[in-house]
VMD Tcl script that draws the C-alpha trace (Angstrom):
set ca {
  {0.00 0.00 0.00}
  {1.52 3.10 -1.05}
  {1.93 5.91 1.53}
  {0.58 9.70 0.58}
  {2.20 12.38 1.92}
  {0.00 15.67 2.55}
  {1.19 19.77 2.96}
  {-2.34 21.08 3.39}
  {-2.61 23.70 5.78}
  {-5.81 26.42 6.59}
  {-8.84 25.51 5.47}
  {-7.93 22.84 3.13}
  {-6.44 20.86 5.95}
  {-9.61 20.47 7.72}
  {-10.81 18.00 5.01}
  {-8.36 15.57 6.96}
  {-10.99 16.20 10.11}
  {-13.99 14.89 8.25}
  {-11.88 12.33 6.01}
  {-10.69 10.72 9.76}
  {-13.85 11.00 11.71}
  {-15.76 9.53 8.74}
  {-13.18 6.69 8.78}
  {-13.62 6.18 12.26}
  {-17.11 5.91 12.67}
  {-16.93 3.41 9.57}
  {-14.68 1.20 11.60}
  {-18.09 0.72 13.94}
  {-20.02 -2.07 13.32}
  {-22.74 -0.85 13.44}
  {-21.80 1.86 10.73}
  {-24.10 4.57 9.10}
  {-21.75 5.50 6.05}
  {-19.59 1.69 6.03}
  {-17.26 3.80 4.35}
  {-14.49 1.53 3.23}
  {-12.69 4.00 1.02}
  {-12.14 6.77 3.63}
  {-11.06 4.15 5.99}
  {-8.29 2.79 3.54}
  {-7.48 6.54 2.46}
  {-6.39 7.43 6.40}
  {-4.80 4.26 6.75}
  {-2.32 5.41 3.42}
  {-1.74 9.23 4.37}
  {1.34 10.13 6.33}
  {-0.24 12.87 8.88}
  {-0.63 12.83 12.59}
  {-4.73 12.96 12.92}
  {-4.46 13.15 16.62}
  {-3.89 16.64 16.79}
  {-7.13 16.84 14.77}
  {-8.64 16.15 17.73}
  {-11.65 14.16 16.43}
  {-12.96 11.79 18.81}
  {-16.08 9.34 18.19}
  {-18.50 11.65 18.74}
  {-17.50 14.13 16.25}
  {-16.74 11.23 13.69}
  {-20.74 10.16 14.06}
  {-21.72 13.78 13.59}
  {-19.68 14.10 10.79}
  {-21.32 10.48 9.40}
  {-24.71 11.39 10.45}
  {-24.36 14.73 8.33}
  {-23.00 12.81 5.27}
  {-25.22 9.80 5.27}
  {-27.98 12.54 5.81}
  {-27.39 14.38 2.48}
  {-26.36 10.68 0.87}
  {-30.15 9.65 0.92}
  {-31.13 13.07 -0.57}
  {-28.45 12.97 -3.47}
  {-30.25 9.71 -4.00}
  {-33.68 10.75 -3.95}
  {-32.96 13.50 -6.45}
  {-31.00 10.66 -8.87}
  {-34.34 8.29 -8.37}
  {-36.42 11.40 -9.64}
  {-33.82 12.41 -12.75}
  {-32.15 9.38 -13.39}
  {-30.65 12.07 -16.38}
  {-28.83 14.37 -13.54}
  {-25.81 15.90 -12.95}
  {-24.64 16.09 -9.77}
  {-21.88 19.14 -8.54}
  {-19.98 18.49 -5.24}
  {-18.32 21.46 -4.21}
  {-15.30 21.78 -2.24}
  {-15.64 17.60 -2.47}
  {-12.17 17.38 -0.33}
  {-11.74 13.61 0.16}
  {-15.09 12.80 0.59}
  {-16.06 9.67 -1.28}
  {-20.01 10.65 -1.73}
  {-19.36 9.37 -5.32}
  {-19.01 5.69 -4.11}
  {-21.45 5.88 -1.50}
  {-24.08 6.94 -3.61}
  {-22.52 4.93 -6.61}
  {-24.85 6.65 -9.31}
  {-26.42 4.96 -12.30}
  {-24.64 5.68 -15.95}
  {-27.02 7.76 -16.68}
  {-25.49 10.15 -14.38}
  {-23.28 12.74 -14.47}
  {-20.68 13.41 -11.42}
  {-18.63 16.42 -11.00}
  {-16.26 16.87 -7.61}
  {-14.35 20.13 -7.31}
  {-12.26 21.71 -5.21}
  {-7.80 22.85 -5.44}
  {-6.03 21.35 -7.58}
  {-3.67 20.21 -4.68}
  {-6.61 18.03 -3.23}
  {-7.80 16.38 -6.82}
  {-4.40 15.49 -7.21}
  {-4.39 13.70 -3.63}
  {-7.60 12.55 -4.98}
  {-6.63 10.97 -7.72}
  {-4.00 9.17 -6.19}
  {-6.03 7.91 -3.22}
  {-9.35 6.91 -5.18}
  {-10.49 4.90 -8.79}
  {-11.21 6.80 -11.44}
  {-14.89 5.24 -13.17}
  {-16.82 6.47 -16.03}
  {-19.19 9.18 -16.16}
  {-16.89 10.76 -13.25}
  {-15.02 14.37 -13.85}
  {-12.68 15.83 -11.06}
  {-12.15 19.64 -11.68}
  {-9.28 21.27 -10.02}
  {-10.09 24.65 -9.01}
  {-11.15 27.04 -6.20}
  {-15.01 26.70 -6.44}
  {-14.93 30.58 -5.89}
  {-13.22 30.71 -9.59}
  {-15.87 31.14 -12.20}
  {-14.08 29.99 -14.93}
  {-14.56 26.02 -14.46}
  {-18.31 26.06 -14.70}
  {-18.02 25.99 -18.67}
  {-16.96 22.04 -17.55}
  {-20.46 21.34 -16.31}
  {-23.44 20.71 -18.85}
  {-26.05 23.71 -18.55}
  {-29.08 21.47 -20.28}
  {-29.70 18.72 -17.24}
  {-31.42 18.47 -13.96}
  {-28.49 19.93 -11.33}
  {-28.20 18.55 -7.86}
  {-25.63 20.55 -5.93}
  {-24.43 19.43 -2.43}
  {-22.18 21.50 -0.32}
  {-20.42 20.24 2.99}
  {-18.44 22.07 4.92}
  {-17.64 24.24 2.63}
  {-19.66 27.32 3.38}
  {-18.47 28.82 6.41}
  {-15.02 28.74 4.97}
  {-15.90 31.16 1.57}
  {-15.92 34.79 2.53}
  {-19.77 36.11 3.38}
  {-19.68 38.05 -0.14}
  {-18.31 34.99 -1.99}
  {-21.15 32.24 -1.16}
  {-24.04 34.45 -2.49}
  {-21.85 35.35 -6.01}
  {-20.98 31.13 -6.24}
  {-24.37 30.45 -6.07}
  {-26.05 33.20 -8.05}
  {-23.94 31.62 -11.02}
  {-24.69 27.98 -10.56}
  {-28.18 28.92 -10.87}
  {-27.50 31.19 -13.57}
  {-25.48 28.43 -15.53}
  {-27.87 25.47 -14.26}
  {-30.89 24.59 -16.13}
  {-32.41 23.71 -13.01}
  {-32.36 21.88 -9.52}
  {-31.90 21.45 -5.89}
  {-29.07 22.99 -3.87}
  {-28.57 21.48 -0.18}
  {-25.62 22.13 1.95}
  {-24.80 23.06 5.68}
  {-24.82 26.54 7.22}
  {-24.13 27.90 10.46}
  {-25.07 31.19 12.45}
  {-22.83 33.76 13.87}
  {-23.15 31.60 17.39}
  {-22.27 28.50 15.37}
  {-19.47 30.26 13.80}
  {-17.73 31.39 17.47}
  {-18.61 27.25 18.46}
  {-16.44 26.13 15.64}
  {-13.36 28.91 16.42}
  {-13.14 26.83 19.73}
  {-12.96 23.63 18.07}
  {-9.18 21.85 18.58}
  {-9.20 21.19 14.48}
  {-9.41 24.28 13.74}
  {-6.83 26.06 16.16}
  {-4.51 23.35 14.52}
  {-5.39 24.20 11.39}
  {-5.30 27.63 11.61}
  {-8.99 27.69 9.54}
  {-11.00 30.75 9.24}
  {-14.39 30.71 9.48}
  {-16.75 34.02 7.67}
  {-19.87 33.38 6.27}
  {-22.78 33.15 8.88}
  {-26.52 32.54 7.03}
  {-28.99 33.48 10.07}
  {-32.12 33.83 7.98}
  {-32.38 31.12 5.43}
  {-34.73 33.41 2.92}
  {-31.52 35.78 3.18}
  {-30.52 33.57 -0.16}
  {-34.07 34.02 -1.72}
  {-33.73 38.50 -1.65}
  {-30.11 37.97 -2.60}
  {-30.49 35.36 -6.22}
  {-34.14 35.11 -7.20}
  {-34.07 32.48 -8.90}
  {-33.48 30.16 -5.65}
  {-36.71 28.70 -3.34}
  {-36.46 27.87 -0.26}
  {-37.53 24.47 0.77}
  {-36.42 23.50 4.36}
  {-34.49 22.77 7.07}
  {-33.53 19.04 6.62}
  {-33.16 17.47 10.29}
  {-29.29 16.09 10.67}
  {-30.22 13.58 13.86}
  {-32.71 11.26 13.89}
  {-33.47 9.86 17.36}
  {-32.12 6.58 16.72}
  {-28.54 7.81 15.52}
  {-28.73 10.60 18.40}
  {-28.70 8.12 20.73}
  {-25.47 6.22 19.55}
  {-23.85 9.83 20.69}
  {-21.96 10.27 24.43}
  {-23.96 11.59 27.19}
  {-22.18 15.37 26.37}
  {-22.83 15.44 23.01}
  {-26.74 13.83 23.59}
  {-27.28 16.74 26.04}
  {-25.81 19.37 23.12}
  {-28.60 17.60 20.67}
  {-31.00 18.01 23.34}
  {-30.11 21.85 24.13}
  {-30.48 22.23 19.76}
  {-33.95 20.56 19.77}
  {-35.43 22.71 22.49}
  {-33.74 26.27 22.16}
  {-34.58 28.11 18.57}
  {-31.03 30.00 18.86}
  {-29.01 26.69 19.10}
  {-31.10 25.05 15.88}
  {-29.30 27.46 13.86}
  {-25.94 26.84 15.01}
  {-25.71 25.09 12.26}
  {-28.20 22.74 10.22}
  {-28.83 21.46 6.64}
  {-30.51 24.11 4.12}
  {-32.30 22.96 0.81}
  {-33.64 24.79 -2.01}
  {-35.48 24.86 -5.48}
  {-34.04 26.59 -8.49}
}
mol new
graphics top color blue
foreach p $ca { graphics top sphere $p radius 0.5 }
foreach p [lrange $ca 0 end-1] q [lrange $ca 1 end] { graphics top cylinder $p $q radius 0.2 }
display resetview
């Protein structure tokens, strides 16, 4: 097995969080995700993850959150079995094999070039699949992605990291560019901004954190084209209870007090 060395540092470093907690929780076995490809990719990269900081609780948050907007990519794909589906700021999440899309479809995964290369090293190539190395704050690498075809964009993690001026100008030319769609990612308040400045990944990192989305119809007066649908609930009772008694009494705390629900939560809209 060949060993990959990684320079990340800032915000493309914390990929490596939600690559190892992923990995971890798939090493349960009881497993949401059974994600055998993260698993193998943290078992090949040279990098200390325990100064990440990620402990079991955060690695079933972070599974819970992707196995959450898994099922959703898959509804869309059972509706327009024609689709394209845009990841953006993809990292080294394996969504792609998760989901494991009919031919029919259509899968693009961007983000740095740096981090498609490691990509392409750790992971299979397979038809029908298109890695495009850029900054998804570039404009230029949309002319890759077909205009003419259902669109289902997913997001994770990836928006508190663009500046608060940048996520409204991304999406505002998807939509533009798109024939037409759902968007879903995750967004966090001002509170749930300050939350994740504590955490220990990102003091290692040295991530910044900007955009804060308080109102979701903020995105509605900003690009008209986009509907709000919902809030899409990340914890399910079931999973919730698989958490530690600390992190069960945070779930608790986000159920019951309105200011804590928008700490941060899944969004979803029409276009």
């Amino acid at each position: 097995m060949a060993v990959e060395k990684v320079d990340l540092t800032g915000a493309r470093e914390t990929l490596l969080m939600t690559l190892y907690g992923k990995a971890l929780e798939s090493r349960l076995p009881n497993s949401l995700l059974q994600d055998h490809f993260a698993d193998e990719a943290v078992r090949r990269i040279d990098y200390d993850f325990s100064r990440l900081k990620v402990d079991g609780n955060l690695g079933l948050g972070f599974a819970i959150r992707a196995k959450t907007l898994d099922v959703r990519v898959r509804d869309f794909l059972a509706r327009y079995p024609d689709a394209i589906v845009l990841h953006l700021g993809c990292g080294l999440d394996t969504r792609i094999f998760r989901v494991d899309p009919l031919p029919g479809v259509d899968w693009f995964d961007v983000d740095y070039p740096d981090v498609v290369a490691l990509r392409r090293r750790l992971y299979p190539s397979r038809d029908h699949y298109h890695l495009i190395a850029s900054s998804v704050t570039e404009p230029g690498w949309l002319a890759e992605v077909p205009r003419n075809r259902p669109a289902m964009i997913v997001a994770e993690g990836l928006t508190p990291y663009l500046a608060a001026d940048e996520g409204p100008r991304l999406f505002a030319r998807l939509v533009s560019h798109l024939a037409g769609g759902e968007l879903m990612f995750d967004a966090y308040s001002h509170f749930g901004l300050k939350l994740m400045r504590l955490s220990p990944a990102l003091k290692a990192t040295g991530a910044e954190v900007h955009w804060a989305i308080e109102d979701p119809r903020e995105l509605e007066r900003a690009i008209p084209k986009l509907r709000f649908i919902g809030e899409v609930p990340s914890y399910k009772p079931e999973q919730g209870a698989r958490l530690g008694w600390s992190a069960r009494l945070f779930v608790g705390l986000w159920r019951l007090i309105p200011a804590m629900r928008k700490v941060g939560r899944l969004l979803r809209y029409r276009f």
